[in-house]
N, C-alpha and C positions, 0 to 999 in steps of 0.2 A: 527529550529531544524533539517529539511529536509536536511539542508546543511550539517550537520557533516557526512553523510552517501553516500553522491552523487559520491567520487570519488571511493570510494568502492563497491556502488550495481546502481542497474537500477532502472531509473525513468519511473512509471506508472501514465500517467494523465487523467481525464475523463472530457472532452471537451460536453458543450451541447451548438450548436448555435453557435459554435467557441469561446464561453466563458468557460474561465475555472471554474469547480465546484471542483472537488476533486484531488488529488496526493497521490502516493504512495511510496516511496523506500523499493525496498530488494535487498538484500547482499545475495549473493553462502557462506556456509559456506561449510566446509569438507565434504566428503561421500554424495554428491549430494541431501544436506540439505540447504535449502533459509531460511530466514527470514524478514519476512516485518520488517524492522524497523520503519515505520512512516508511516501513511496515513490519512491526515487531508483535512478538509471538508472546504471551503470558508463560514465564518462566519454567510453571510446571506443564505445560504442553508443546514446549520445541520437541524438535527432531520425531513430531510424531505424522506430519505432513500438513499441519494446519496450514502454514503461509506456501506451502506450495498450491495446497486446492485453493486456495485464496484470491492468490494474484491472476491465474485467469477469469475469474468472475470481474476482478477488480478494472482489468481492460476491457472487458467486453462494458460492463457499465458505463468509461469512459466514452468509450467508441462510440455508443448506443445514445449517448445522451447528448455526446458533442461535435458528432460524425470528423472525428479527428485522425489525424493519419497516423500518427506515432507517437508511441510511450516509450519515456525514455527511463533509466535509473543510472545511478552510478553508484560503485561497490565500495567501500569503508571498510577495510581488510583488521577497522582495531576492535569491532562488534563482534565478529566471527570468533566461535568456537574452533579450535584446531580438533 
């Protein structure tokens, strides 16, 4: 899914040990508004806190790079683990 987004936003990866653990993509939209489109966790390291320590690094980069006011996501309730 990461792919329908790659040539429109920038990719964030979180590398541990030169292994990849987590990815991210967001898109610039209008009025210097981002949105993560996607950020998925490598299957044998969910629920262990990868994408949470993640995604605050992942906005401050934004912010940092594009003095941007807001990151946006929206939730996809069929990806989620119950």
């Amino acid at each position: 899914m990461i792919d329908r987004y790659l040539e429109e936003g920038e990719m964030f990866v979180l590398l541990e040990e030169g292994k990849l653990r987590t990815i991210a993509v967001v898109t610039k939209e209008p009025k210097r508004v981002f949105e993560l489109k996607n950020i998925a966790t490598e299957t044998a390291y969910q629920r262990q806190g990868y994408g949470k320590a993640f995604l605050p690094i992942v906005v401050e980069q934004i912010r940092s790079q594009y003095s941007c006011v807001d990151v946006y996501t929206s939730v996809d309730d069929t990806n989620n683990q119950a």
